[in-house]
Each structure stands twice: as structure tokens, then as C-alpha cells.
C-alpha positions in Angstrom: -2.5 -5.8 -44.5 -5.4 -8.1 -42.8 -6.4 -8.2 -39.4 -8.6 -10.8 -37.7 -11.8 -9.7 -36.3 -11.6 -11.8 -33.3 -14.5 -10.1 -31.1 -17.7 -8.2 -31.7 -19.7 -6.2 -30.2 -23.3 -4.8 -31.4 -25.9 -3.5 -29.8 -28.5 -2.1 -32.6 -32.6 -2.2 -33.1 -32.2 -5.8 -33.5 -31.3 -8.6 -30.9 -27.5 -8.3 -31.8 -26.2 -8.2 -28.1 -25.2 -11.8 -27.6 -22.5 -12.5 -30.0 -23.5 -16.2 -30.4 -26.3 -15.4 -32.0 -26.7 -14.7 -35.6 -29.9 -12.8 -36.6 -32.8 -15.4 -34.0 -35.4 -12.9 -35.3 -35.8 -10.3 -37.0 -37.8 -7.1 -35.2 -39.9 -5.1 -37.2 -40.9 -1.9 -36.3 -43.3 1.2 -37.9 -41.4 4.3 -36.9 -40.0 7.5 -37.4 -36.8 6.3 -36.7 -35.2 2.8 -35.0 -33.7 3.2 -31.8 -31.8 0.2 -30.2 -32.8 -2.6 -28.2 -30.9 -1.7 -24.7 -29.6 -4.4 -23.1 -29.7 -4.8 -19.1 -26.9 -2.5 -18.5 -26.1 -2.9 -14.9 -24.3 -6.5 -16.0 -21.7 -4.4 -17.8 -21.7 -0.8 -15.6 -21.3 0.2 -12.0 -24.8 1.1 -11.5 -23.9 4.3 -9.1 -21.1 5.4 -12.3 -24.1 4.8 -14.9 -26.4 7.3 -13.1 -24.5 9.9 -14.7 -23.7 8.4 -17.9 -25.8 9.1 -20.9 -27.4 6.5 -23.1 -24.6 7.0 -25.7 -21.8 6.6 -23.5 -23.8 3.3 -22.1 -23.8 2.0 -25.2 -20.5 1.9 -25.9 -18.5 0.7 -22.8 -21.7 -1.9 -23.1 -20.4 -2.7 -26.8 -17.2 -2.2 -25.8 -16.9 -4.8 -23.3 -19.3 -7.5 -24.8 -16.1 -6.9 -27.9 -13.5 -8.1 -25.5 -15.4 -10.7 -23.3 -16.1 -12.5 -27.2 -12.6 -12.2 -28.0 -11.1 -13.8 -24.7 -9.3 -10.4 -23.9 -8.8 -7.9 -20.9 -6.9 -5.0 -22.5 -6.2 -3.9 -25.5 -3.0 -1.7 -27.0 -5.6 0.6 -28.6 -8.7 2.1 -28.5 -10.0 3.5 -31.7 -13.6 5.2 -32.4 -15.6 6.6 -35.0 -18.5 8.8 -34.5 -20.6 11.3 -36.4 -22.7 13.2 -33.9 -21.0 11.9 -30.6 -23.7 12.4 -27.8 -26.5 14.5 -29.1 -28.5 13.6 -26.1 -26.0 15.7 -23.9 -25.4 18.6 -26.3 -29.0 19.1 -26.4 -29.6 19.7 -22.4 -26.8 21.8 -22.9 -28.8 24.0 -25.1 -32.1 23.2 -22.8 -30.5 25.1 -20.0 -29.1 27.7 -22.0 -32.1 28.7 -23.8 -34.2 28.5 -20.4 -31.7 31.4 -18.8 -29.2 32.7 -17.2 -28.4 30.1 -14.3 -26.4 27.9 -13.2 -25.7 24.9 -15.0 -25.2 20.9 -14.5 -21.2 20.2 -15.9 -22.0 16.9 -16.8 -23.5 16.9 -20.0 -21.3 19.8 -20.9 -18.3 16.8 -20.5 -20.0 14.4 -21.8 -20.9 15.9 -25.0 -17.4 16.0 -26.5 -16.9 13.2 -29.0 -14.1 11.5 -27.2 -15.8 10.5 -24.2 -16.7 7.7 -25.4 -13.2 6.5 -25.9 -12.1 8.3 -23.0 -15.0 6.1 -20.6 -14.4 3.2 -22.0 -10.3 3.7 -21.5 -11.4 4.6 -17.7 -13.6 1.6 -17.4 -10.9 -0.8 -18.2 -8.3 1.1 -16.9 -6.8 1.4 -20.0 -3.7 3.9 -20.5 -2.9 2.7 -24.3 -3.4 4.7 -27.3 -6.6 6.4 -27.5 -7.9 8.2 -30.5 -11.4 9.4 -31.6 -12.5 10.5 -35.2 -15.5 12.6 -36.6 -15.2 12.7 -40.2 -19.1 11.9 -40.8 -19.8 8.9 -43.1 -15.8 8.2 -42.6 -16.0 7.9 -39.0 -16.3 4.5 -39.1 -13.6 3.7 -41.8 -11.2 6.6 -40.4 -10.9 4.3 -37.4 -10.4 1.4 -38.6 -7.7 2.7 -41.0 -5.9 3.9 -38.3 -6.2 0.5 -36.4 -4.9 -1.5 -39.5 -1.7 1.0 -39.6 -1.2 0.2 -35.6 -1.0 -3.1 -36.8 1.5 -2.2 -40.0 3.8 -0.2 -37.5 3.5 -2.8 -35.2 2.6 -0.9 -32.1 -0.2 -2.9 -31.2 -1.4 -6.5 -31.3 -5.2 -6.1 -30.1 -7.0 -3.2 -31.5 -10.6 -2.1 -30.1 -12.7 -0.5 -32.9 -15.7 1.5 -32.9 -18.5 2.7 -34.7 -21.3 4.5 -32.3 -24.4 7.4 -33.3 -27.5 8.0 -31.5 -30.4 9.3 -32.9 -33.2 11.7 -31.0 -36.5 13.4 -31.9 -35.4 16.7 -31.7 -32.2 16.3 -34.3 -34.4 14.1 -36.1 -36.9 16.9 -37.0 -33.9 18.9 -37.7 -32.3 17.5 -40.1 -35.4 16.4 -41.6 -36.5 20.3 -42.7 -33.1 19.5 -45.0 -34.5 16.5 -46.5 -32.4 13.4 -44.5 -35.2 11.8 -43.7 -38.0 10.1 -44.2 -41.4 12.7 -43.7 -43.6 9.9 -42.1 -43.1 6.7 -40.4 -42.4 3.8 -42.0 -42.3 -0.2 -42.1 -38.3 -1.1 -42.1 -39.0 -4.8 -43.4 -41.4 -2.6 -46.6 -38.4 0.0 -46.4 -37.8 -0.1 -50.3 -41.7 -0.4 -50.9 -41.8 3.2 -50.7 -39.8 5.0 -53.4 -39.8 8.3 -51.5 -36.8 10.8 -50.7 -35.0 10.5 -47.4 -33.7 8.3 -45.5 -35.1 5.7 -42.4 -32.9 6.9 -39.8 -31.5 5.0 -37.0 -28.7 4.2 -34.3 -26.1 1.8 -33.4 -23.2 0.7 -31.3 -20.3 -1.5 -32.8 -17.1 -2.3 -31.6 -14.6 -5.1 -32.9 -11.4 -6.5 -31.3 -9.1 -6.9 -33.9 -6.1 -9.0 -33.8 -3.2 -9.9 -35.4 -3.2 -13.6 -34.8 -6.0 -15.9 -35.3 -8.4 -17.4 -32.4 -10.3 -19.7 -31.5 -13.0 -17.0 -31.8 -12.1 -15.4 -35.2 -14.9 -14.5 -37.4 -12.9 -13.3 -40.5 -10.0 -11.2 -41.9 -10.5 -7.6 -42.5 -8.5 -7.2 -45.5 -8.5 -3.2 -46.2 -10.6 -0.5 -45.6 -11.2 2.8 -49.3 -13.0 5.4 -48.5 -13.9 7.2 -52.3 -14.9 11.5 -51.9 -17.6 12.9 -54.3 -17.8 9.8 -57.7 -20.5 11.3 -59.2 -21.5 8.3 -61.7 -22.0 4.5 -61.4 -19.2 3.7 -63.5 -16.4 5.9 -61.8 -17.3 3.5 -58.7 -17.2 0.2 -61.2 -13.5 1.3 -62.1 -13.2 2.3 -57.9 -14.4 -1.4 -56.8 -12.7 -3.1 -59.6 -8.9 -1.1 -58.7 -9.6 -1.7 -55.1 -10.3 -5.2 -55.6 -7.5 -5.2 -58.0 -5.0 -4.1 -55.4 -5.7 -7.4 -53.3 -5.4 -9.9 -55.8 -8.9 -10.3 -56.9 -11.7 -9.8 -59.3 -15.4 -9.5 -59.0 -16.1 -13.0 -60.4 -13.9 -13.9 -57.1 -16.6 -12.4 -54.7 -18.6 -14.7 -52.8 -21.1 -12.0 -51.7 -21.5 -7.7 -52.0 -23.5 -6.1 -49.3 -25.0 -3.0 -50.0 -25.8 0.7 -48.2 -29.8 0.8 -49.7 -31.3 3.0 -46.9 -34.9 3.4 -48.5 -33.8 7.1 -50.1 -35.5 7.2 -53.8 -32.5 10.0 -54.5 -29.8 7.9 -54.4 -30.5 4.2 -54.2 -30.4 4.1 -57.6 -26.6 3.8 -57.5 -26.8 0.3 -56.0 -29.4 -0.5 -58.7 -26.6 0.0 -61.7 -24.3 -1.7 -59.7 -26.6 -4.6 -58.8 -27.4 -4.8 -62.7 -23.8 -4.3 -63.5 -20.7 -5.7 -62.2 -22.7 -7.3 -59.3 -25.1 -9.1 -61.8 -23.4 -12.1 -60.8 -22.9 -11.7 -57.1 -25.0 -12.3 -54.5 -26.5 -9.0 -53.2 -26.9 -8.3 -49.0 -28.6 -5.2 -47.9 -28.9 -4.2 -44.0 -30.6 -0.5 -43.3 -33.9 -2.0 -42.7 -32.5 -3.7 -39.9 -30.5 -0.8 -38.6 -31.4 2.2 -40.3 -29.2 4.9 -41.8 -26.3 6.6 -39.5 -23.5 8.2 -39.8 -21.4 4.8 -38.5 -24.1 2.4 -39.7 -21.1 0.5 -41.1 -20.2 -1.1 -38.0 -23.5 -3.0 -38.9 -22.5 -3.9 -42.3 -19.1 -5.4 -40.7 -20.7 -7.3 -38.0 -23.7 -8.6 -40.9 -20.3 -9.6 -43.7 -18.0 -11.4 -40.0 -21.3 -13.5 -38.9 -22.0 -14.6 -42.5 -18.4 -15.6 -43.1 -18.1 -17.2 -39.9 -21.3 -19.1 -39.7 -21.4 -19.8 -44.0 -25.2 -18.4 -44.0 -26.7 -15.6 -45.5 -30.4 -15.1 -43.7 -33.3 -14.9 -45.9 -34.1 -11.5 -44.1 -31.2 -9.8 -45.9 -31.0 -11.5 -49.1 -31.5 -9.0 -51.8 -31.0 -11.5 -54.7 -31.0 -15.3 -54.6 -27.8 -17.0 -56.0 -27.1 -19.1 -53.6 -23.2 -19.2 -54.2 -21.6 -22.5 -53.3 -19.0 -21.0 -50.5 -18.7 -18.0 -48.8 -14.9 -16.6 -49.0 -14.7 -13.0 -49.8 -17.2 -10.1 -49.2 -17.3 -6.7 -50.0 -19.0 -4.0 -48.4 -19.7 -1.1 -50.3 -22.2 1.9 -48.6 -22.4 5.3 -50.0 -23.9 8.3 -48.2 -25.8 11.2 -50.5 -23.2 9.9 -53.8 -20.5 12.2 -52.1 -19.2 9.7 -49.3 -18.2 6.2 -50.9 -16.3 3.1 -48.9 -15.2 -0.4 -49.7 -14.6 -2.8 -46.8 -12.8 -6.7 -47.9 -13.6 -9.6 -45.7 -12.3 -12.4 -46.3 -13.1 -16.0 -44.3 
């Protein structure tokens, strides 16, 4: 079933805040890891209720609201969101003040630090009292909540969905997970982020959050067509066969698409996959990658969707994410495919 993506809402390490614009300029950074540009919060947020809010939670109602305000709407019949880590900022004072002693201890982050609240503050803020739901499936999060948005849609319980996508990244779960080999050992360039040919990935953050509709507007960027998420293909060809039978079940082919945007995220392990692809079935397509411009997270779809809705809606593809140059003469069905580790696989259709 498709769904109009009639509002967006980004906030990410590049200047993605204001929804009329499409990629001004492109930030580069040398880091350990890309951390968002934060917009002036207080325009979107009581300033005495975001004392107490964490950056995470900021992010969101921020995202959140900037989703609605693009699409012309005050409330929506749903509030759906997909997160990996939920706040990590919050979990880790927890932890702090544990490890410091016996003592007695701020409830705040102990609340906050549930994966739901950001749903939940959001509902609050907007005085919502409509369906609420929150998912933590990892590399699914984002594509768990958006499934369950298109099947509000098919049960027809709702008419405006709000969708999610939202991770934070800090230096102490950074240097964590990077004993296990996630990440990237030293900094690096993100615009030279393929330059290096090194295991792990360039880690990063992101907010996203889409108001999708079932009637078109005056603001519609594109349709969301359907949403696959693929467990554990271990070989280039099992996900050929995967894209072509997804593609397959919505009445098209890969000569059909217009443009493929791809998960690359800089780790020498695994990017490979998009290689074969690229050099296979894709051959012919033109090829869009975005992890330098976001880095890798566990929702970092939510940038892909926003990246495939802006070229749809505004018929360009900017140089800065180009991977090939074919040049096709329209720009009428994208697919998203991102992978995570060659065990976590999705497939997004957009479709002007």
C-alpha cells in the first residue's frame, strides 16, 4: 500500500533542519564520530521543560514538530518510533551515580532513559492521546516503525501517521563498542570516507521523523511504496534475487529504477556487498550513497528516506552524493537498500 510522505523532519550533522532546503552545503568534518548540528531549540521547546530534557529527547520533539509544521498538520492519529540505543546520554549518568556510591539519586535520567520517551514527550508536547508505539529492533528500528505505520494506514485507523527514526552517539559508548570492532580506530575525513579501506564503521547520529499521509498535499514529497527488511543473506546474489522479488511484488523491474541509494558506511568488511551489486544489477542505475554525510547508526535510514523524498521532489541528485554518473533522464522510482554487518538487510520504494 503507499503512503505520502507529506512532512519531514531532520536534524543530522548536516544543515537538514529547514525543510526547504535541499543539501545548501555540504559540512565536512575530521572526527571520531559526527554529532548533529543542534538547532536553536528554544523556538520548538518550553525553555523551563527543556532544562530537564536530554539532548536525545530534544532532538526529537525538535524533529518531530518541524515534521508536522512542513506538513500543514497539528495532530496526528499516530505516533510511531524507531530507535536502537534510545537515550545513552541518560543511561550513562545512571551508571555515573551508581558506580560513584551508595547515595541518593537524580530520577530523571532514570525516566528518561527508557526507549519510549521519546514517543511518550513528544505525545505530551502535542497533547497527543492517539496511538503510541516505540520499537528497538536495532538496524529494524527504523523499518519496524514504518511497517507498522503503513498497516495503520491498511486497517484504516489512521490518516496522518508521525514516523521516526532517532540514535545518539557519545564518547564513552563510542570507545565501547569500538573494543568490538564497530568503529573506525582513528578519526577520519567523511567527504575521503571510502578513501580509507579500513575495518569499522564512521559512526554518527540523527533525528528523522516523517508525517505520512494518506492523501496527497500541496507539500508531498513522494509515495512510500513498501518497506522489506531481509535477516542474515549471506551472498550478493541471495540479495539480487531479494531486490528483484521485492521489486517484483510492486510491479517493477530494475531497468524501471530511476536511482538506488546505498548503505556504504566506510567499513572495508562489508562494503563490498554494494560493490557486486553496483557492478551487477545496479550496473545500469544511478548509484546514491549518504553515510559520509551522516555517518553509520542504528536508524541512519531515516537519512536515506529524507535524501530518496528531496531528490524525488526536487528532480536533483547533488553532486555530493552521486556515486556514479548516469544522469538518468527522470527521477520516478528509488530504492533504498542499506545493510548492517551482512546480517540486517532492508529495501525501502519511493516513488514520485
Amino acid at each position: 500500500m503507499s503512503v505520502f510522505i507529506n512532512g519531514i523532519g531532520l536534524i543530522s550533522p548536516q544543515q537538514t533542519a529547514d525543510p526547504a532546503l535541499f543539501l545548501p552545503d555540504v559540512m565536512e568534518y575530521t572526527a571520531d564520530y559526527l554529532q548533529v548540528i543542534n538547532p536553536n531549540y528554544k523556538e520548538f521547546i518550553n525553555p523551563i521543560a527543556a532544562r530537564r530534557m536530554s539532548r536525545l529527547i530534544k532532538m526529537g520533539i525538535t524533529s518531530a514538530k518541524i515534521a508536522l509544521a512542513d506538513a500543514g498538520c497539528q495532530m496526528p492519529d499516530a505516533i510511531i518510533t524507531g530507535t536502537g540505543l534510545g537515550s545513552v546520554e541518560d543511561t550513562e549518568k545512571i551508571l555515573t551515580e551508581m558506580n560513584a556510591g551508595e547515595q541518593l539519586m537524580n530520577p530523571t535520567p532514570f525516566i528518561q532513559s527508557t526507549y519510549n520517551t521519546i514517543s511518550s514527550q513528544i505525545a505530551i508536547t502535542l497533547k497527543c492521546h492517539n496511538y503510541n508505539s516505540t520499537y528497538v529492533h536495532r538496524t529494524f528500528s527504523f523499518e519496524s516503525a514504518l511497517q507498522d505505520a503503513l498497516m495503520q494506514f491498511e486497517e484504516k485507523v489512521a490518516a496522518n501517521v508521525l514516523v521516526g527514526g532517532i540514535d545518539e552517539m557519545t564518547w564513552n559508548h563510542l570507545q565501547i563498542t569500538r573494543r568490538a570492532g564497530h568503529w573506525k580506530t582513528d578519526p577520519v575525513n567523511n567527504l575521503k570516507l571510502l578513501s580509507y579501506h579500513t575495518p569499522g564503521a564512521f559512526a554518527g547520529e540523527g533525528a528523522a521523523y516523517f508525517l505520512l499521509g494518506n492523501e496527497r498535499c500541496l507539500s508531498t514529497y513522494s509515495t512510500l511504496r513498501d518497506v522489506k527488511t531481509i535477516y542474515n543473506r549471506e551472498k550478493a546474489t541471495h540479495v539480487e534475487d531479494a531486490v528483484k522479488t521485492f521489486l517484483s511484488a510492486n510491479e517493477l523491474d530494475v531497468n524501471q529504477l530511476d536511482a538506488v541509494i546505498l548503505g556504504y558506511n566506510g567499513d572495508s568488511r562489508y562494503d563490498g556487498l554494494y560493490d557486486q551489486l553496483g557492478s551487477g544489477i545496479f550496473r545500469q542505475t544511478q548509484q546514491v550513497w549518504y553515510k559520509h554525510l551522516c555517518g553509520e547508526y542504528y536508524t541512519s535510514t531515516g537519512f536515506a528516506l529524507w535524501l530518496g523524498a528531496n531528490i524525488l521532489k526536487h528532480q536533483l541528485v547533488p553532486a555530493a552524493v552521486r556515486f556514479n554518473n548516469l544522469n538518468p533522464d527522470r527521477l520516478q522510482h528509488i530504492l533504498i537498500y542499506n545493510q548492517y554487518q551482512n546480517i540486517n538487510h532492508s529495501l525501502f520504494l519511493i516513488s514520485r
